[in-house]
C-alpha positions, 0 to 999 in steps of 0.5 A: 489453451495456453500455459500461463505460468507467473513466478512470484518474488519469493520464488514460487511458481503459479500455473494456470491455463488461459484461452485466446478469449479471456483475460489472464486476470480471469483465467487466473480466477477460473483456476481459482488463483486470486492475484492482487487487482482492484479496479479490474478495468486497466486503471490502477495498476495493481495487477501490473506483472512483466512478461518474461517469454510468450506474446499477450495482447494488451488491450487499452489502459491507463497510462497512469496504470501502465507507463510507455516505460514499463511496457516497453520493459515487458509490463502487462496488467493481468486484467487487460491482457489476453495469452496468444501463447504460452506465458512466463510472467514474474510478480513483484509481490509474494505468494502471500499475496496471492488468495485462493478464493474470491476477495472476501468481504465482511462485516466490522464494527467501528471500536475506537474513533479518536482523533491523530493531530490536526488533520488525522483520526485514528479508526479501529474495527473488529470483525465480526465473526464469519461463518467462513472467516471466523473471527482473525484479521488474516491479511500482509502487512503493508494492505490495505481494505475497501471501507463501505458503509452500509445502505450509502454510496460511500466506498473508500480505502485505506492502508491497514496500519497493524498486523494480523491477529486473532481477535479481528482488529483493524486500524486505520489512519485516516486524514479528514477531508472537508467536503469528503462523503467518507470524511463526514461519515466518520466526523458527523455520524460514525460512533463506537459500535457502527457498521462497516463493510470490509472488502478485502485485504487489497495490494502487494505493497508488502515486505520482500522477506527474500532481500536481505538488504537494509529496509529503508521507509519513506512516508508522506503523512496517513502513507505512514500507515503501511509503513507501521504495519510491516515494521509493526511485523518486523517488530514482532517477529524480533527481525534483524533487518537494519531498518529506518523510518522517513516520516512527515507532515506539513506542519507540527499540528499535523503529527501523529502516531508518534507513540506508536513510532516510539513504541516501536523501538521495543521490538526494533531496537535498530529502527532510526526515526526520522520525523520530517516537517516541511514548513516547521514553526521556529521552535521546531528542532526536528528535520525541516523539509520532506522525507525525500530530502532526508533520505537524500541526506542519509543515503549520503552516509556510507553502507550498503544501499537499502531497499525503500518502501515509500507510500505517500503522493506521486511527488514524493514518489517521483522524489525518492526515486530520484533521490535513489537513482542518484545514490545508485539504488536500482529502480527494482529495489523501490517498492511502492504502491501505484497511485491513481490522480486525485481531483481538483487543483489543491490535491497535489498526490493521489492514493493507491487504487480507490484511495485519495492522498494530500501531499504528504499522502493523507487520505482524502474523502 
């Protein structure tokens, strides 16, 4: 047996003993450590850590999931790899993010259905109470769930959009796909007091509480919905973190949640709101163009370089990385979740793992 031991962002230390014949990702699980994955087949890329010291074998995966360029920098995914000798991996998500038992999954009931623009619906569930759960909606800011309906081979994930809480509620932004399975459910059938299954919380796109950088958000429509819900916690945890929000659309129908962004500022006196529409009409008076341009714009201010949250299509994250680089924020100080292509010649971005995005980052199906 090989001692694998996987630093997280936070500084702590997980341990756990793999052998030569499974993945770590398993080994992991046999020690009853649950680090974030999703597709478990080298496609997604959620389970993406860097290995420090040791060898591992790599077996086959996406390129989408692991780059040329991040496995030359050391990159592995836990769910394709196989120790060869003692490990030292480090993480870039907390140990929050890091469950002691398997994925759960429950039982929800759709309690708020209404549409957001154009485009957009706002859901809200509640759990069900859970003879091992309880009733409380535990997960970190900035996960997402896998969204199942009962008896139908319709599966599809969404970024939670609140923060956790006692009373089970779970918000989604969902965008409105014509054609998509999980679209037509929510438009032609789902009403108040539907089922739902939840799988999950998924994902380590969440905040780094160690930084103390400024926090700097860039969204591309429905990706707005993680970024709510960190700045929701910081919100209710009254932090002082500079922090400000780069949010847009295509066109003005398609806002939404801007009251929630408004409502925000309650508890984030210091939030700066920047809400981007790409092909405004003429009586649009707020920043024409995408959230990339105006990050490029602001970052040109002086002080300190901020660390960026972004969630929204490869474009925009191809963009601010970019935009980044140019301003000289290091690449590690760029968080965002790993998207997976979307089909057909229309989508121009993609999802995280099981999701599909629209520029600017709308969930599809």
């Amino acid at each position: 047996m090989f001692k694998v031991e996987l630093l997280t962002r936070d500084g702590a230390s997980i341990a756990f003993e793999a052998d030569a014949t499974q993945t770590l990702l398993e080994a992991a699980e046999r020690a009853s450590v649950y680090p974030p994955s999703s597709c478990r087949e080298g496609g997604c890329g959620v389970c993406r850590v860097t290995k420090v010291s040791g060898d591992a074998e790599l077996l086959s995966c996406s390129s989408a999931a692991l780059s040329e360029k991040e496995r030359a920098a050391g990159d592995i995914l836990l769910c394709r790899s196989r120790a060869r000798s003692d490990l030292q991996l480090t993480a870039t998500f907390d140990q929050t993010a890091i469950g002691s038992a398997p994925e759960p999954v429950r039982t929800a009931r759709i309690v708020e259905i209404a549409p957001q623009g154009s485009t957009t619906l706002r859901l809200v569930l509640q759990y069900s109470d859970d003879p091992t759960f309880g009733q409380a909606a535990q997960f970190v800011a900035g996960q997402y769930a896998e969204l199942a309906v009962p008896g139908a081979p319709i599966k599809r994930s969404y970024s939670l959009a609140n923060t956790p809480n006692w009373d089970g509620l779970l918000e989604f932004l969902i965008r409105i796909q014509p054609g998509g399975a999980f679209s037509g459910y929510l438009r032609e059938t789902a009403t108040a007091g539907a089922e739902l299954i939840v799988h999950g919380p998924k994902g380590q796109f969440t905040l780094d509480e160690s930084a103390l950088a400024p926090r700097w958000f860039v969204a591309g429509g429905t990706g707005l919905a993680p970024a709510l819900s960190m700045l929701r916690q910081m919100a209710e945890f009254a932090d002082p973190h500079p922090c400000r929000l780069f949010f847009g659309v295509n066109r003005v129908e398609e806002l939404f949640a801007l009251d929630a962004i408004e409502a925000l500022r309650a508890g984030l006196p210091q939030l700066q709101a920047t809400v981007c529409v790409w092909k405004p009409e003429v009586a649009w008076s707020g920043f024409a163009g995408t959230p990339s341009e105006a990050l490029a714009k602001s970052l040109k201010e002086e002080g300190p370089r901020p660390d960026l949250y972004v969630c929204g299509p490869p474009a925009l994250i191809a963009a601010t990385n970019s935009v980044a680089a140019a301003a000289g924020i290091a690449q590690d100080r760029i968080f965002s979740e790993k998207f997976s292509p979307a089909e057909g010649p229309v989508e121009k971005s993609t999802e995280p793992p099981g999701r599909r995005h629209l520029w600017p980052g709308v969930i599809v199906g």
